[in-house]
DRENZA-976330 format. One line per field, with one value per residue (C-alpha): residue number from 0; residue in one letter; x, y, z. Coordinates in pm, 1 decimal. Example, Ala and Ser with C-alpha at 12.3 -4.5 7.8 and 13.67 -1.06 7.14 Angstrom:
num: c(0_1)
residuo: c(A_S)
X: c(1230.0_1367.0)
Y: c(-450.0_-106.0)
Z: c(780.0_714.0)
***
This chain:
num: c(0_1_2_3_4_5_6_7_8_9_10_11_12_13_14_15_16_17_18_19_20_21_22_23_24_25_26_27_28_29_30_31_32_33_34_35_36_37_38_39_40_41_42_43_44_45_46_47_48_49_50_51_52_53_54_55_56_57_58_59_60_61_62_63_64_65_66_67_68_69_70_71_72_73_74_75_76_77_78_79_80_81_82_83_84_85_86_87_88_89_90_91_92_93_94_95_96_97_98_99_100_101_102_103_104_105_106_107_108_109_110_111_112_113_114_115_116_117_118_119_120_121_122_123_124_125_126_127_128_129_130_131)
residuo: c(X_X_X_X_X_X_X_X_X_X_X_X_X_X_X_X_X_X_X_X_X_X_X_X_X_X_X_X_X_X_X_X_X_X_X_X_X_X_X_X_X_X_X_X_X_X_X_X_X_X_X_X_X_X_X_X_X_X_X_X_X_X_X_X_X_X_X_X_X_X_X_X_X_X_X_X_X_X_X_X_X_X_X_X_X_X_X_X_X_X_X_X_X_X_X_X_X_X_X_X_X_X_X_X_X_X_X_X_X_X_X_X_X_X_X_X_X_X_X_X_X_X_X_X_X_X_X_X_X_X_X_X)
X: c(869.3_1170.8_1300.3_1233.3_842.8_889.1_1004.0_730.8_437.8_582.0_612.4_293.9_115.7_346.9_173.8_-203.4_-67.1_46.2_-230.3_-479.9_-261.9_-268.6_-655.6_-732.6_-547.5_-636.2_-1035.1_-1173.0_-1180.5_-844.4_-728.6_-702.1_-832.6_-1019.2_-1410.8_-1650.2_-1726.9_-1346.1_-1268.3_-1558.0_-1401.2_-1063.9_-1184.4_-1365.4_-1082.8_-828.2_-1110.3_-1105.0_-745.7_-618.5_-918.2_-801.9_-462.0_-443.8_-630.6_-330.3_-155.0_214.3_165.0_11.9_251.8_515.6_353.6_377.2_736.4_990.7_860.8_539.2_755.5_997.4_652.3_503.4_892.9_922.3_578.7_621.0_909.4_766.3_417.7_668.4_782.5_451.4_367.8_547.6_796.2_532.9_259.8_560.1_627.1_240.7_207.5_519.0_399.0_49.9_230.4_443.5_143.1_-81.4_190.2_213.0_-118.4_-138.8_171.4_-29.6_-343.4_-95.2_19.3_-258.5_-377.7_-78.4_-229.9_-517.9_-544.0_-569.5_-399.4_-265.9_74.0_53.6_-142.9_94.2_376.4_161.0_129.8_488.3_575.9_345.8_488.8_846.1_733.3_562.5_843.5_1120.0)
Y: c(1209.2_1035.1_746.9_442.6_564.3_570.4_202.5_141.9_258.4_109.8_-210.0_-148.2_-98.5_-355.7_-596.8_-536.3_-590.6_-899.2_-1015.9_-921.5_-1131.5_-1431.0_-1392.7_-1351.6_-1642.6_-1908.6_-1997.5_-1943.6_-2310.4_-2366.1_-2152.6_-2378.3_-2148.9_-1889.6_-1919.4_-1762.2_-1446.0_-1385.8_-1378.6_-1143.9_-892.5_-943.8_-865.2_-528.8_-432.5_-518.6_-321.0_-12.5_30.6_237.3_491.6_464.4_469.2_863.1_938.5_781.9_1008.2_1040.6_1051.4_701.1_552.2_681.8_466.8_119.0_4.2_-124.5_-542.3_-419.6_-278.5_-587.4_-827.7_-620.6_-675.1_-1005.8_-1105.0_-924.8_-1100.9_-1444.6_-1332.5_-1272.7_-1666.8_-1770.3_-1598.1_-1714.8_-1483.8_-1434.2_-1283.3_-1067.2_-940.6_-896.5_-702.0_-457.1_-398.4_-290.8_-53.1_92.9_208.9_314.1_485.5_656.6_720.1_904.7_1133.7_1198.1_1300.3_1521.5_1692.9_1818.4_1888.7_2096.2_2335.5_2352.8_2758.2_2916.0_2613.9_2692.9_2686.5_2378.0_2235.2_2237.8_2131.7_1848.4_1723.9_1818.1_1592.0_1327.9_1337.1_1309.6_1026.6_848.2_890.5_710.9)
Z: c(732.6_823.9_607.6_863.2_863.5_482.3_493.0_683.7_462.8_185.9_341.5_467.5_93.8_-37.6_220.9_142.0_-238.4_-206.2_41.2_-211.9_-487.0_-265.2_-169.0_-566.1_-621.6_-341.0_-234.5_89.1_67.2_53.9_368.2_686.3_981.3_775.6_769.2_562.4_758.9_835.5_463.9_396.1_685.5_486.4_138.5_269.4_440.2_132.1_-97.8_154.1_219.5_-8.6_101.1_459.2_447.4_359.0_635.2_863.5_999.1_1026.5_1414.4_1410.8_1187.5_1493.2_1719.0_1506.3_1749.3_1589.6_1610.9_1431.9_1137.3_1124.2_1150.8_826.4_647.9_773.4_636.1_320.5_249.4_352.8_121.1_-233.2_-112.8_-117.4_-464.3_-758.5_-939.9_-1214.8_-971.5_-845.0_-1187.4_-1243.2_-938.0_-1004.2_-1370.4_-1253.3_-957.6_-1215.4_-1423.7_-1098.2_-1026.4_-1370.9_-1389.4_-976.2_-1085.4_-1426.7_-1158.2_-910.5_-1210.0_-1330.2_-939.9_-963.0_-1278.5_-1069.8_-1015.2_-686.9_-467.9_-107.1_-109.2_224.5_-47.7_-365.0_-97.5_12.7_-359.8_-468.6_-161.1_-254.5_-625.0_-508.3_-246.1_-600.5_-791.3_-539.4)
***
């Protein structure tokens, strides 16, 4: 995967991190243009994202166009604004361990006997990918 789709993903997870930051911290009450069932929609997809998002394909992340990815930087950036630099440092100290703690989990994938080698490629890959 090229670099600028690697950008992109991690803009991308950086993005549903920060909106679920800002959701945990400000009531449905206190979001002009949001109602009730619209939040709801918002918290199952913030909940289910990290399930879906390895079933994207690298094919479908091609055909995000270059607006879409500045959009999800742009509003990124304009999200760690809105969030004060003590949510920020929050948010990277829990990434740093869930990070941690998923290269802990490919590891020991890794000792797992009889693995394809498209398989231990795919986690050695998604090890390196934690790791930068």
């Amino acid at each position: 995967m090229d670099e600028d789709k690697q950008a992109f993903k991690r803009n991308l997870d950086e993005l549903i991190k920060l909106f679920r930051k800002l959701k945990d911290k400000t009531a449905v009450e206190n979001m002009p243009g949001v109602d009730k069932a619209m939040y709801q929609n918002f918290e199952v997809f913030l909940s289910n994202y990290d399930s879906m998002k390895s079933h994207i394909t690298d094919d479908l992340y091609e055909q995000f166009g270059k607006p879409m990815r500045k959009m999800i930087a742009d509003l990124v950036a304009q999200l760690k604004n809105e969030l004060s630099k003590e949510d920020i440092i929050k948010l990277e100290e829990t990434e740093d361990v869930e990070i941690i703690k998923d290269i802990e989990e490919i590891d020991k994938l890794l000792k797992t006997p009889k693995l394809s080698s498209e398989e231990i490629d795919k986690l050695l890959d998604e090890r390196s990918s934690l790791k930068n």
